[in-house]
PDBQT receptor file of N, H, CA, C and O in Angstrom, charges set to zero:
ATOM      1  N   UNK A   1     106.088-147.194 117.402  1.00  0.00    +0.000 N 
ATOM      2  CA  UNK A   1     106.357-148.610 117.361  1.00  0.00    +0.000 C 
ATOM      3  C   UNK A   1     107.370-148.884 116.264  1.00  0.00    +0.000 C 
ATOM      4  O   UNK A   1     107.142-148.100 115.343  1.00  0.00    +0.000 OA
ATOM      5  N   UNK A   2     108.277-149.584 116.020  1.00  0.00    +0.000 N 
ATOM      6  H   UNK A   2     108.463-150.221 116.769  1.00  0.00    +0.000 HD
ATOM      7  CA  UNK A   2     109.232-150.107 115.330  1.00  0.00    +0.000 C 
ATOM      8  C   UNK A   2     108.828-151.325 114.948  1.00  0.00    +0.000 C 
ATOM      9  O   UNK A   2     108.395-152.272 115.605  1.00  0.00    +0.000 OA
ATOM     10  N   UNK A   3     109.051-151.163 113.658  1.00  0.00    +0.000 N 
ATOM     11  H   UNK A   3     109.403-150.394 113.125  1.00  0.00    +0.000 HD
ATOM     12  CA  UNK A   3     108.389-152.798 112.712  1.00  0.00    +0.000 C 
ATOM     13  C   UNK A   3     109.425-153.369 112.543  1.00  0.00    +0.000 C 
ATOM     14  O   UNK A   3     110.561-152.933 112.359  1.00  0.00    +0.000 OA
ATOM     15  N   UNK A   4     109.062-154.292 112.599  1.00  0.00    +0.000 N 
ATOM     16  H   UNK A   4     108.139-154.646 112.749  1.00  0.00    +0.000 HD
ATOM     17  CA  UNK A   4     109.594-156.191 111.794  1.00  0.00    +0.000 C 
ATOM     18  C   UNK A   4     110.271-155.980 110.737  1.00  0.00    +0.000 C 
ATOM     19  O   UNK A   4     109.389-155.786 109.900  1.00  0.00    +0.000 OA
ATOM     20  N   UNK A   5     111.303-155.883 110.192  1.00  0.00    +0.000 N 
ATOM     21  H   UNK A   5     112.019-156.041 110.872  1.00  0.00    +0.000 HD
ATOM     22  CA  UNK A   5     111.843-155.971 108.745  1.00  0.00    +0.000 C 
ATOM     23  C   UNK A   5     112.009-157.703 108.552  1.00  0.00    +0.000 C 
ATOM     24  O   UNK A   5     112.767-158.428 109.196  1.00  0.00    +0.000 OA
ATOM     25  N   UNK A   6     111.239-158.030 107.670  1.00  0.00    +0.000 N 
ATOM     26  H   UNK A   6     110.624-157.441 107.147  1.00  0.00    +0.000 HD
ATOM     27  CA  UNK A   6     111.264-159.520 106.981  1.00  0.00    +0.000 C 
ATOM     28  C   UNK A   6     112.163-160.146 105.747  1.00  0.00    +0.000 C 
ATOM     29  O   UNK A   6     112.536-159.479 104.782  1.00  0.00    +0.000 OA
ATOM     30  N   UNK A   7     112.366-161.151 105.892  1.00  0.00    +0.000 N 
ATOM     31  H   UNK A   7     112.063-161.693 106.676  1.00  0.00    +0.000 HD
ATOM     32  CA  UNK A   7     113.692-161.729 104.577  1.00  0.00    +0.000 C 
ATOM     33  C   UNK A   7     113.233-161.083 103.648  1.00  0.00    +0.000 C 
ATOM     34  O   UNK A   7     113.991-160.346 103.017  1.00  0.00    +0.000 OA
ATOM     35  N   UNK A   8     112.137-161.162 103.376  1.00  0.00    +0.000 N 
ATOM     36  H   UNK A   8     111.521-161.760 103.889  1.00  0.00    +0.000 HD
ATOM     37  CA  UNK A   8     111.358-160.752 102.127  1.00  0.00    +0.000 C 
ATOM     38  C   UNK A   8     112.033-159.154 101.489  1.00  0.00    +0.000 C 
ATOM     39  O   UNK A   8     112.595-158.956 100.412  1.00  0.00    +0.000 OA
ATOM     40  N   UNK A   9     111.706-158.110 102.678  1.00  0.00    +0.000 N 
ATOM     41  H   UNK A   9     111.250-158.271 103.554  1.00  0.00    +0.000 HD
ATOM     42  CA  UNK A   9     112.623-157.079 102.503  1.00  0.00    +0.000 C 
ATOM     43  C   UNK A   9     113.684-156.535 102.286  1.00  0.00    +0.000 C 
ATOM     44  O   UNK A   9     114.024-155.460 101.790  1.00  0.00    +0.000 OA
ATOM     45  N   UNK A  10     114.369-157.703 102.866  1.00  0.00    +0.000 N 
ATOM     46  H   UNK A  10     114.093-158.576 103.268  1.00  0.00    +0.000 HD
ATOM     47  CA  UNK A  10     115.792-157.958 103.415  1.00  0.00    +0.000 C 
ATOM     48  C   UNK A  10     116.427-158.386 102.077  1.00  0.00    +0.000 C 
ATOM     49  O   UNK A  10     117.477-157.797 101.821  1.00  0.00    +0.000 OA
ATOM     50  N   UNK A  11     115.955-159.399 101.061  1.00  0.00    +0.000 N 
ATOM     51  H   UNK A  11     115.102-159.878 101.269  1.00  0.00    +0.000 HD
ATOM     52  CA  UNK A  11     116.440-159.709  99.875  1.00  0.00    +0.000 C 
ATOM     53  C   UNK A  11     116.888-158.556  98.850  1.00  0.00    +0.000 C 
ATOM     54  O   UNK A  11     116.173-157.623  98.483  1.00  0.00    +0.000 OA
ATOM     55  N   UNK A  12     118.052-158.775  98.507  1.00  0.00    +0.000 N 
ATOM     56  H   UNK A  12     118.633-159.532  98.805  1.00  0.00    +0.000 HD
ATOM     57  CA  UNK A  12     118.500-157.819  97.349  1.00  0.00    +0.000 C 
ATOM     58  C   UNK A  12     119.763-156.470  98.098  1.00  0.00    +0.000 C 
ATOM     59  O   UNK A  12     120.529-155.598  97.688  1.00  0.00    +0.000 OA
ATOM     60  N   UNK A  13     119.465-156.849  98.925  1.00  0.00    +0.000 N 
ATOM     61  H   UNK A  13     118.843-157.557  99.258  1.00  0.00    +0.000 HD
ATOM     62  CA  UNK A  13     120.273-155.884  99.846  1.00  0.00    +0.000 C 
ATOM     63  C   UNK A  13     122.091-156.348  99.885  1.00  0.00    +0.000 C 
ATOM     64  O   UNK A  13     122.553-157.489  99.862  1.00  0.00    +0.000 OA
ATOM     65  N   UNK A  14     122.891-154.953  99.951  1.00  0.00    +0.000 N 
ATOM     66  H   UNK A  14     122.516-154.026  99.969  1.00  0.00    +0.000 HD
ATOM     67  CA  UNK A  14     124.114-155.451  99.879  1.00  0.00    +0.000 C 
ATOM     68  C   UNK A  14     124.629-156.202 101.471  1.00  0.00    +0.000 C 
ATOM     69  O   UNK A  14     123.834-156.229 102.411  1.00  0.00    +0.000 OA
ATOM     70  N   UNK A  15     125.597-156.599 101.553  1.00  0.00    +0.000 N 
ATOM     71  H   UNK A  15     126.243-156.577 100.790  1.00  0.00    +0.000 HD
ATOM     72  CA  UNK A  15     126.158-156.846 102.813  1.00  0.00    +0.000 C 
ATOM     73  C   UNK A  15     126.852-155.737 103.385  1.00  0.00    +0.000 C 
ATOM     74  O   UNK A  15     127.566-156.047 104.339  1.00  0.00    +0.000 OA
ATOM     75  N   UNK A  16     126.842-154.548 103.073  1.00  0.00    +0.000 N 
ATOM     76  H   UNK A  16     126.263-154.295 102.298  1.00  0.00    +0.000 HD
ATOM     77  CA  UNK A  16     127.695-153.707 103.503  1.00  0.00    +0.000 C 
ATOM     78  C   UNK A  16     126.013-152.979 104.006  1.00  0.00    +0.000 C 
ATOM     79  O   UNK A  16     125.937-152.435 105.108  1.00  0.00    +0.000 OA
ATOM     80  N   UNK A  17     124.850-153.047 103.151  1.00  0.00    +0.000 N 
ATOM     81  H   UNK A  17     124.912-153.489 102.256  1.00  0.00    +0.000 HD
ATOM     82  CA  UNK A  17     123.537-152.691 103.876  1.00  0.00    +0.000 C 
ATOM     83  C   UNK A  17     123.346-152.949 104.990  1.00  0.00    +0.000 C 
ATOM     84  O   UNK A  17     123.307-152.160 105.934  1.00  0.00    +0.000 OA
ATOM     85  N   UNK A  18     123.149-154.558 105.006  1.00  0.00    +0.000 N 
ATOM     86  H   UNK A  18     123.180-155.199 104.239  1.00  0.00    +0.000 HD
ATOM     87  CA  UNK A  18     122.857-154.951 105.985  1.00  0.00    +0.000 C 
ATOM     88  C   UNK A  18     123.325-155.290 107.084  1.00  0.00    +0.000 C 
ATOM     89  O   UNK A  18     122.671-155.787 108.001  1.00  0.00    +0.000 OA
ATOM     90  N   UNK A  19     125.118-154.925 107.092  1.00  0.00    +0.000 N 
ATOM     91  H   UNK A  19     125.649-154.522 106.347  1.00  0.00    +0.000 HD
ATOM     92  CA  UNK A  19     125.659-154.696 108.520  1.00  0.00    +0.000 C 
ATOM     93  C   UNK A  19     125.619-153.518 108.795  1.00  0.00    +0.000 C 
ATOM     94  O   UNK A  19     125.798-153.292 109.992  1.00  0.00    +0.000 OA
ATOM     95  N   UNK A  20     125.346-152.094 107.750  1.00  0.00    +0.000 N 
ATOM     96  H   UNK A  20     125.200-152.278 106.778  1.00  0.00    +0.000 HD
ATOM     97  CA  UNK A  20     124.909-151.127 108.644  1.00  0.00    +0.000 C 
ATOM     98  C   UNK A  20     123.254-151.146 109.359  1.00  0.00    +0.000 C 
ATOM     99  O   UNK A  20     122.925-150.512 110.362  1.00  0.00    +0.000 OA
ATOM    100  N   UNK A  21     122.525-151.882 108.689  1.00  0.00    +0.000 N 
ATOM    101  H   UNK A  21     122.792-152.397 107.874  1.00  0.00    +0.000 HD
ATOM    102  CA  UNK A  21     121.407-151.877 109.842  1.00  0.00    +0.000 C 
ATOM    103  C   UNK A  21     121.299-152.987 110.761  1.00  0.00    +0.000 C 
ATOM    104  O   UNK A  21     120.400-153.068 111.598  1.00  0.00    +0.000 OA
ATOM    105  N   UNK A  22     122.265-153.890 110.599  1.00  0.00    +0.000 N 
ATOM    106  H   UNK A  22     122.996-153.824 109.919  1.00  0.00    +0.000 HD
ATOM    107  CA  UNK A  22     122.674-154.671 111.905  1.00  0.00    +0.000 C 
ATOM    108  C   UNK A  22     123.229-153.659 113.324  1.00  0.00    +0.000 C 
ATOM    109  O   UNK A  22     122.911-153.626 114.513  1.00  0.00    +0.000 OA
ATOM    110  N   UNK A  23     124.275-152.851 112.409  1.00  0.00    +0.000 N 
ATOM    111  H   UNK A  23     124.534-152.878 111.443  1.00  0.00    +0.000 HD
ATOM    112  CA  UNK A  23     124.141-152.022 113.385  1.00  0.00    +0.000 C 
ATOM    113  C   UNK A  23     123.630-151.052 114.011  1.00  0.00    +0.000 C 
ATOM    114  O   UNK A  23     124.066-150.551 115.047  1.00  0.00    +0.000 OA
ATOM    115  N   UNK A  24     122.657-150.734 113.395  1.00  0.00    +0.000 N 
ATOM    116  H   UNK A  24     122.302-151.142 112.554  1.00  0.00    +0.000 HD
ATOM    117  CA  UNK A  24     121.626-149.753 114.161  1.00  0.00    +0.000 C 
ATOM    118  C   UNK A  24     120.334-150.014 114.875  1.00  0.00    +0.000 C 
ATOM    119  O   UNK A  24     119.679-149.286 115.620  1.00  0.00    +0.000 OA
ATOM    120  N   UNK A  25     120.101-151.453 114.384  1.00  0.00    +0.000 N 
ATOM    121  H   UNK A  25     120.634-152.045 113.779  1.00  0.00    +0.000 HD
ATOM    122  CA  UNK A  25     119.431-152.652 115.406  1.00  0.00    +0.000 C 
ATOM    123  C   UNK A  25     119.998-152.672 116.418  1.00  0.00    +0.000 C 
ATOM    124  O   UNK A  25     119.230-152.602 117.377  1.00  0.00    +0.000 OA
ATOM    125  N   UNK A  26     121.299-152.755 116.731  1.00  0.00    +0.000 N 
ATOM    126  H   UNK A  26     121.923-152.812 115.951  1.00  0.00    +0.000 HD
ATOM    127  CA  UNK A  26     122.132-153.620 117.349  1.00  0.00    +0.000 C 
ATOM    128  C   UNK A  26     121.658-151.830 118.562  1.00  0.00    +0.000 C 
ATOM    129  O   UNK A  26     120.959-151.933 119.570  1.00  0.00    +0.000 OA
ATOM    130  N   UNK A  27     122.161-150.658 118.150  1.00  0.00    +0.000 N 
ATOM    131  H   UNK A  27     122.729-150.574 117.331  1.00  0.00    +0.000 HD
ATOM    132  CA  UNK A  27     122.295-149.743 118.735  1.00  0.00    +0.000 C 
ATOM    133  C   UNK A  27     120.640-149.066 119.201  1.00  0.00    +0.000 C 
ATOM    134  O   UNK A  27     120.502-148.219 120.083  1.00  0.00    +0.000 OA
ATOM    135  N   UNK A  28     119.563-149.624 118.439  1.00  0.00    +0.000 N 
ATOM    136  H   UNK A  28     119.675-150.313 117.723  1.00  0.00    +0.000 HD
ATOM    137  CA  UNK A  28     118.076-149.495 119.205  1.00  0.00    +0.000 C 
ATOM    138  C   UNK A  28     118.089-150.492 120.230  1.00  0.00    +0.000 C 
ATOM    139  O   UNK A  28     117.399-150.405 121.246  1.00  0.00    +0.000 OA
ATOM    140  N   UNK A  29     118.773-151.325 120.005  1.00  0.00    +0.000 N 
ATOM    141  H   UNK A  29     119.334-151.396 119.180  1.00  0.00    +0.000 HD
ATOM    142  CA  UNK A  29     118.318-151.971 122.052  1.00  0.00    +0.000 C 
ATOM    143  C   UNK A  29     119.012-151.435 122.872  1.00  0.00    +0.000 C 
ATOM    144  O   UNK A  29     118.818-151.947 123.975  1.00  0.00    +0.000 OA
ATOM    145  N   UNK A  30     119.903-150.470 122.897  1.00  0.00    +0.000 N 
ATOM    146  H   UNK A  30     120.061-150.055 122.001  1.00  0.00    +0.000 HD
ATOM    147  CA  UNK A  30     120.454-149.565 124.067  1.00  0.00    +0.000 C 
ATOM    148  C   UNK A  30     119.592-148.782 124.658  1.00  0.00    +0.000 C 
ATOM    149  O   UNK A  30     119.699-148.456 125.840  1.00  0.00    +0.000 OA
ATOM    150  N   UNK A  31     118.190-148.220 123.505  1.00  0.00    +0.000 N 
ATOM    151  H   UNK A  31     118.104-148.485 122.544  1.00  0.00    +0.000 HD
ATOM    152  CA  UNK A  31     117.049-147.429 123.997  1.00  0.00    +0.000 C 
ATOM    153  C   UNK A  31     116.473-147.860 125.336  1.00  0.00    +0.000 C 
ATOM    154  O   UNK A  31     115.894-148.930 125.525  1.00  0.00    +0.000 OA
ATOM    155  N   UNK A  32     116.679-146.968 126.198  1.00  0.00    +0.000 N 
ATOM    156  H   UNK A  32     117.148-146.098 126.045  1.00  0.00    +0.000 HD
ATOM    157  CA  UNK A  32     116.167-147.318 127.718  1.00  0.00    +0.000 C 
ATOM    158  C   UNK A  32     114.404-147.266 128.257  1.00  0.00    +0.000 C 
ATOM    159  O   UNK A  32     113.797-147.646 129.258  1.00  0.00    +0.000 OA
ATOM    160  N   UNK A  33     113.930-146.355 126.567  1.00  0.00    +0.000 N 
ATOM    161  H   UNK A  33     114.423-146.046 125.754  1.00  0.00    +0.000 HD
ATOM    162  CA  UNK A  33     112.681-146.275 126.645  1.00  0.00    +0.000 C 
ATOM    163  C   UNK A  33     111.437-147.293 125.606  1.00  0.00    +0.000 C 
ATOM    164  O   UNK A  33     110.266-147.145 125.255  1.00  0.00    +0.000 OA
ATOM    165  N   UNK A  34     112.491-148.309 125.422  1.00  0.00    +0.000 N 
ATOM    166  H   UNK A  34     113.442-148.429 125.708  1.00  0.00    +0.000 HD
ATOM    167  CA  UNK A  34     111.699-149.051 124.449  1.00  0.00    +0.000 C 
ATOM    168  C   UNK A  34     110.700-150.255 125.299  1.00  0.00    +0.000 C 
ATOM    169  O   UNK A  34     111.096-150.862 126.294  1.00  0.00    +0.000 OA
ATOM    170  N   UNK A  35     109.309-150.440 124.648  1.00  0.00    +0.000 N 
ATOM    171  H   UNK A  35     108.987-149.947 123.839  1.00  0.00    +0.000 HD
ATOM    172  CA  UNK A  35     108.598-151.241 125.509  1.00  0.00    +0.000 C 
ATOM    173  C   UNK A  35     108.706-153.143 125.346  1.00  0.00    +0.000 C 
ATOM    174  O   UNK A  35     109.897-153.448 125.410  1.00  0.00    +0.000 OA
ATOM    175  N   UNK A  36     108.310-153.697 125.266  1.00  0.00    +0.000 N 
ATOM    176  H   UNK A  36     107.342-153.449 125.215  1.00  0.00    +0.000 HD
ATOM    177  CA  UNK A  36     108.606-155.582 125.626  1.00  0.00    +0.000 C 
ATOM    178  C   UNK A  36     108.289-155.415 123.935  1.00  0.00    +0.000 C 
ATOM    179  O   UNK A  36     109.250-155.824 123.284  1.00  0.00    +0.000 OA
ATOM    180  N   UNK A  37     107.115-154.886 123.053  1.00  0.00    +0.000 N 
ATOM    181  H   UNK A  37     106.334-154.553 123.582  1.00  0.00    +0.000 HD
ATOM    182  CA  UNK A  37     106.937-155.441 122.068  1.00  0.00    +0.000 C 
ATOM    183  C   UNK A  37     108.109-154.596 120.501  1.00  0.00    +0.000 C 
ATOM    184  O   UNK A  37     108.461-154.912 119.364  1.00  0.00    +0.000 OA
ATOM    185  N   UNK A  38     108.284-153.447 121.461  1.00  0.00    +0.000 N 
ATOM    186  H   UNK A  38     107.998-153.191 122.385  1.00  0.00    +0.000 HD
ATOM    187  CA  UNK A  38     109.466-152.808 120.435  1.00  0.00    +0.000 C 
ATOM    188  C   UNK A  38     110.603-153.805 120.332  1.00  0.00    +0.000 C 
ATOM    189  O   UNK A  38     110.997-154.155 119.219  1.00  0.00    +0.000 OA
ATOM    190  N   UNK A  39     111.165-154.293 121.477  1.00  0.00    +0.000 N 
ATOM    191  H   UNK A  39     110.845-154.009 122.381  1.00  0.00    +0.000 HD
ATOM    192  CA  UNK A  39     112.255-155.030 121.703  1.00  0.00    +0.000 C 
ATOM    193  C   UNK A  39     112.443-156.014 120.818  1.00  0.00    +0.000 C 
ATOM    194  O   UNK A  39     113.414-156.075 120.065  1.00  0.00    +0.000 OA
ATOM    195  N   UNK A  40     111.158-157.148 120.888  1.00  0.00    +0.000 N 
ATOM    196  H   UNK A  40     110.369-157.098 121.500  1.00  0.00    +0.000 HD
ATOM    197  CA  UNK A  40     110.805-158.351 120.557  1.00  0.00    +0.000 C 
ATOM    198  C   UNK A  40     111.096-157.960 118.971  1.00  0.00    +0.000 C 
ATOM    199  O   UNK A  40     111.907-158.747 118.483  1.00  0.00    +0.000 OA
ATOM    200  N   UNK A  41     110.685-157.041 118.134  1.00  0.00    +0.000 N 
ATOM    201  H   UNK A  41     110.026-156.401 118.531  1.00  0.00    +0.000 HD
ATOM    202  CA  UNK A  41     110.817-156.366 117.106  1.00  0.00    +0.000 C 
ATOM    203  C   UNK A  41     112.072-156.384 116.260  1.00  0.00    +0.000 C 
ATOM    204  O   UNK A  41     112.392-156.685 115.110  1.00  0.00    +0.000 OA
ATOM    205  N   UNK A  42     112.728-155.843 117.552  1.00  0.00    +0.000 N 
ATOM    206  H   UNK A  42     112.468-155.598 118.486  1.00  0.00    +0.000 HD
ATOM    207  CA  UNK A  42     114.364-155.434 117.092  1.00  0.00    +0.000 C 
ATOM    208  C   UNK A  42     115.282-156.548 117.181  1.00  0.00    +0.000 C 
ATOM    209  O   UNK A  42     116.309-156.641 116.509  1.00  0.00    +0.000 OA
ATOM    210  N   UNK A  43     114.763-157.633 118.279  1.00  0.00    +0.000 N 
ATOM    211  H   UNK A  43     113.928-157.558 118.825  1.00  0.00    +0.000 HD
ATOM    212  CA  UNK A  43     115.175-159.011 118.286  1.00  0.00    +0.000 C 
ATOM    213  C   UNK A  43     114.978-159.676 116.830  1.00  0.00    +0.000 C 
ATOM    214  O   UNK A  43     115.881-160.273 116.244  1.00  0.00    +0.000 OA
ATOM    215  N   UNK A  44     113.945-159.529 116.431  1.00  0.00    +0.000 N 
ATOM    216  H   UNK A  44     113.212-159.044 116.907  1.00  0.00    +0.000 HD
ATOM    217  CA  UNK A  44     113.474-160.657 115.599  1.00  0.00    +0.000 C 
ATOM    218  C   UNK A  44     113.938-159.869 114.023  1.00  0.00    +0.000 C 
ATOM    219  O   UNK A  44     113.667-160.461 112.978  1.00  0.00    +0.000 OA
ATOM    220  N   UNK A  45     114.438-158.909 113.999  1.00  0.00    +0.000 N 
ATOM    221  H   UNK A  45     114.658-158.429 114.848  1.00  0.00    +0.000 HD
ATOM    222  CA  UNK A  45     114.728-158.072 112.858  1.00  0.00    +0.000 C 
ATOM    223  C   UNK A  45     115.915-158.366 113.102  1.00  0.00    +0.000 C 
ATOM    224  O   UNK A  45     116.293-159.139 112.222  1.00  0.00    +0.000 OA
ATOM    225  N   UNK A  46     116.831-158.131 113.939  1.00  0.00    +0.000 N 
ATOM    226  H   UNK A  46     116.524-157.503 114.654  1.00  0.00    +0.000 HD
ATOM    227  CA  UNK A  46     118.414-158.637 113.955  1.00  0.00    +0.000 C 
ATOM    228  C   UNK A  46     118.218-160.107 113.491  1.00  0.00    +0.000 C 
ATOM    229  O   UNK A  46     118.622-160.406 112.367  1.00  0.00    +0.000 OA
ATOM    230  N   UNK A  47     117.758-160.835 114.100  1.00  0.00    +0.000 N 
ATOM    231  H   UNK A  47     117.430-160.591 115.012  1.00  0.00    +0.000 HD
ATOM    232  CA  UNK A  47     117.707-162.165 113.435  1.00  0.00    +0.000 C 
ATOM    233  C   UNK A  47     117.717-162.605 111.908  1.00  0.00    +0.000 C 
ATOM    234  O   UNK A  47     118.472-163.374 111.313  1.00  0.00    +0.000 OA
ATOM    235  N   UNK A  48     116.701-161.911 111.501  1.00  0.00    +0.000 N 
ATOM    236  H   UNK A  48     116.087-161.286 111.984  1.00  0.00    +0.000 HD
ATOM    237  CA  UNK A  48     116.064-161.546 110.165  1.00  0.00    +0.000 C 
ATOM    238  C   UNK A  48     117.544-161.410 109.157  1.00  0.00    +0.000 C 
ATOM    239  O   UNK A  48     117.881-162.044 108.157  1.00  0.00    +0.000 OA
ATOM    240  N   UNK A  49     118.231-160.284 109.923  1.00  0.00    +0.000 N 
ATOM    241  H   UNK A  49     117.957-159.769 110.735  1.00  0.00    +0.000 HD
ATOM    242  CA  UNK A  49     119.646-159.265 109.445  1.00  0.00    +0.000 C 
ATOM    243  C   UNK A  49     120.608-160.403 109.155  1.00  0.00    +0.000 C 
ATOM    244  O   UNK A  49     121.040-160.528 108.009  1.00  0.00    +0.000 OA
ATOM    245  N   UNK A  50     121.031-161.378 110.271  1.00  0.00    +0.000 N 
ATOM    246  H   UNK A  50     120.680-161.277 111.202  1.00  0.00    +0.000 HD
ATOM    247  CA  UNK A  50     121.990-161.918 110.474  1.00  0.00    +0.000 C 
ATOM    248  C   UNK A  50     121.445-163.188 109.495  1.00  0.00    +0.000 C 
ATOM    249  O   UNK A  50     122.392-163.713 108.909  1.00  0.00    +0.000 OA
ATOM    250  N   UNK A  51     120.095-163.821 109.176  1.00  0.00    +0.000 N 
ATOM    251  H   UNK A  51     119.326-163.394 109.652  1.00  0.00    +0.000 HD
ATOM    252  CA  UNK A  51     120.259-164.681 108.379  1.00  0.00    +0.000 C 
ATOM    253  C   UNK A  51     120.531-164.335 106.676  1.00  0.00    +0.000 C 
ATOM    254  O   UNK A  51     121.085-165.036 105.829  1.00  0.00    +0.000 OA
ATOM    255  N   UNK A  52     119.841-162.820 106.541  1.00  0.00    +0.000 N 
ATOM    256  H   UNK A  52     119.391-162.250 107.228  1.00  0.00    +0.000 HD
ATOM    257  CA  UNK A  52     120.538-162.417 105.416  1.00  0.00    +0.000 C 
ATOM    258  C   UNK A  52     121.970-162.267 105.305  1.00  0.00    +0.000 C 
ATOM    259  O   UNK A  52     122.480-162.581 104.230  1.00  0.00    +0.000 OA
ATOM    260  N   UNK A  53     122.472-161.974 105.944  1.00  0.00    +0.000 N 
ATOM    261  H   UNK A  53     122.058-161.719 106.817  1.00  0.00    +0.000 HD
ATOM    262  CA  UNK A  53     123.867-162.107 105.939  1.00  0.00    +0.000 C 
ATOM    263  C   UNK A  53     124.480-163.154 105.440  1.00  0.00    +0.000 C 
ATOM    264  O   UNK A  53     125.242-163.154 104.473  1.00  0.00    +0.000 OA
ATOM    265  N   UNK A  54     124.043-164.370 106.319  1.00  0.00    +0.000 N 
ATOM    266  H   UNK A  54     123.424-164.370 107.105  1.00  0.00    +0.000 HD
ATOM    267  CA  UNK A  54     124.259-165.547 105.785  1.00  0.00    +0.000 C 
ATOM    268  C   UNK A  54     124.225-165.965 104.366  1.00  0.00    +0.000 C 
ATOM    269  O   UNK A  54     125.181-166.429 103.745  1.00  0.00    +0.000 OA
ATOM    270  N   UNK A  55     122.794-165.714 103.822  1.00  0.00    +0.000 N 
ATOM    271  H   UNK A  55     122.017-165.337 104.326  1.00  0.00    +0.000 HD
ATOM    272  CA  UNK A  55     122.656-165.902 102.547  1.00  0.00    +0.000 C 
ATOM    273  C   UNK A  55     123.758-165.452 102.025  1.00  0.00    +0.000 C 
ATOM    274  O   UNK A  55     124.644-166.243 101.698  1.00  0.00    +0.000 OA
ATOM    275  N   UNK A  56     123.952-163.502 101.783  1.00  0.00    +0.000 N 
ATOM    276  H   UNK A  56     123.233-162.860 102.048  1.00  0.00    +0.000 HD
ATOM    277  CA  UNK A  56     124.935-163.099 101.343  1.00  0.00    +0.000 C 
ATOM    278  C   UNK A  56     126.290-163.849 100.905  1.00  0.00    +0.000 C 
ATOM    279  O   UNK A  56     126.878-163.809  99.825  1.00  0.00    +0.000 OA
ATOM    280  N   UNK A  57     126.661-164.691 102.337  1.00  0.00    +0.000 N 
ATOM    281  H   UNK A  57     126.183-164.723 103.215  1.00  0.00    +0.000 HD
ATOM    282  CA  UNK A  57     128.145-164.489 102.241  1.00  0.00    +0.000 C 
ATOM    283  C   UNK A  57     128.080-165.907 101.714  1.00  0.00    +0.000 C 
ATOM    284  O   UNK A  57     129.154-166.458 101.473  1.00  0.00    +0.000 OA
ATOM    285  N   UNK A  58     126.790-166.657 101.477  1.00  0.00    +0.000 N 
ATOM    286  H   UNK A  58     125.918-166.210 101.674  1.00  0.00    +0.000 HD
ATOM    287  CA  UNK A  58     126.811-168.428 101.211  1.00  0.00    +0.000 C 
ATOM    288  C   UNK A  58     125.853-168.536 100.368  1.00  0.00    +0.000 C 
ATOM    289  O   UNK A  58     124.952-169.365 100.503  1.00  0.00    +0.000 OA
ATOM    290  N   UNK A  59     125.953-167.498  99.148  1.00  0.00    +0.000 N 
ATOM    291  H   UNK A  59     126.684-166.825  99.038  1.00  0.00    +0.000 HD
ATOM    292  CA  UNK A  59     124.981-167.730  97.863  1.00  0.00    +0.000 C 
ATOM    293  C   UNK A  59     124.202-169.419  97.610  1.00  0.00    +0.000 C 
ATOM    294  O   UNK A  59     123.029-169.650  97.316  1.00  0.00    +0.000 OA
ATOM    295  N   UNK A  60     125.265-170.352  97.834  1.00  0.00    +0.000 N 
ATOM    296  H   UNK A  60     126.218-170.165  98.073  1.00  0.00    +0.000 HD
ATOM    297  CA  UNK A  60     124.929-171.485  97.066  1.00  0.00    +0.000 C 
ATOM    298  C   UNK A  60     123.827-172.221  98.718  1.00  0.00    +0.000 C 
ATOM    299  O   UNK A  60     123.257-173.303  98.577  1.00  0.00    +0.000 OA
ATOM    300  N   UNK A  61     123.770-171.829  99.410  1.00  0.00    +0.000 N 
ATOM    301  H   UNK A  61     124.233-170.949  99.524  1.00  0.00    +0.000 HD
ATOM    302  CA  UNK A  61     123.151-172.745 100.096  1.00  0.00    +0.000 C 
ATOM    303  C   UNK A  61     121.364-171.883 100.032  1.00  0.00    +0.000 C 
ATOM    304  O   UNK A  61     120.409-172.332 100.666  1.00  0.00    +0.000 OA
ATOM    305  N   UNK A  62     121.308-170.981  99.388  1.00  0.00    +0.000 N 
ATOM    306  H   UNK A  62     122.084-170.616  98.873  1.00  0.00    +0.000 HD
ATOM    307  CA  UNK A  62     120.016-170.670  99.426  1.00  0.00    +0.000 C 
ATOM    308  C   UNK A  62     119.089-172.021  99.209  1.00  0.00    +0.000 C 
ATOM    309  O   UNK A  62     119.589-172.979  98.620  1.00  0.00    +0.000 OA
ATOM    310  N   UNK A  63     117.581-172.088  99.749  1.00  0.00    +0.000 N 
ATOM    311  H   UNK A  63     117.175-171.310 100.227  1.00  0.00    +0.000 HD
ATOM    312  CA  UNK A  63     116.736-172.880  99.567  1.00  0.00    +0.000 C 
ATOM    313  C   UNK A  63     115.910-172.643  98.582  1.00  0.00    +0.000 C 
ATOM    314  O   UNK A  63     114.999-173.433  98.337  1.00  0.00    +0.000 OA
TER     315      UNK A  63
């Protein structure tokens, strides 16, 4: 099973980190053998990725 990576984790990380595991998120949903809840996983962890990103690149709008 493939876990959830959360902001929580996700904090402190460079941007050059976290577009390489954007991209290797990005490259586990090509897996032809992954099941509905792996997916949902890798969905919600790209998500996760891309709002850190955000932070990254827009320090001042953190909450």
């Amino acid at each position: 099973m493939i876990a959830l990576i959360t902001m929580h984790e996700l904090q402190g990380l460079t941007a050059q980190q976290l577009g390489e595991l954007h991209q290797f998120f990005t490259w586990l949903l090509t897996e032809p053998t992954l099941d509905e809840a792996e997916r949902r996983h890798i969905l919600a962890t790209l998500e996760n990725i891309e709002r850190a990103i955000g932070q990254t690149t827009w320090p001042s709008c953190r909450r």
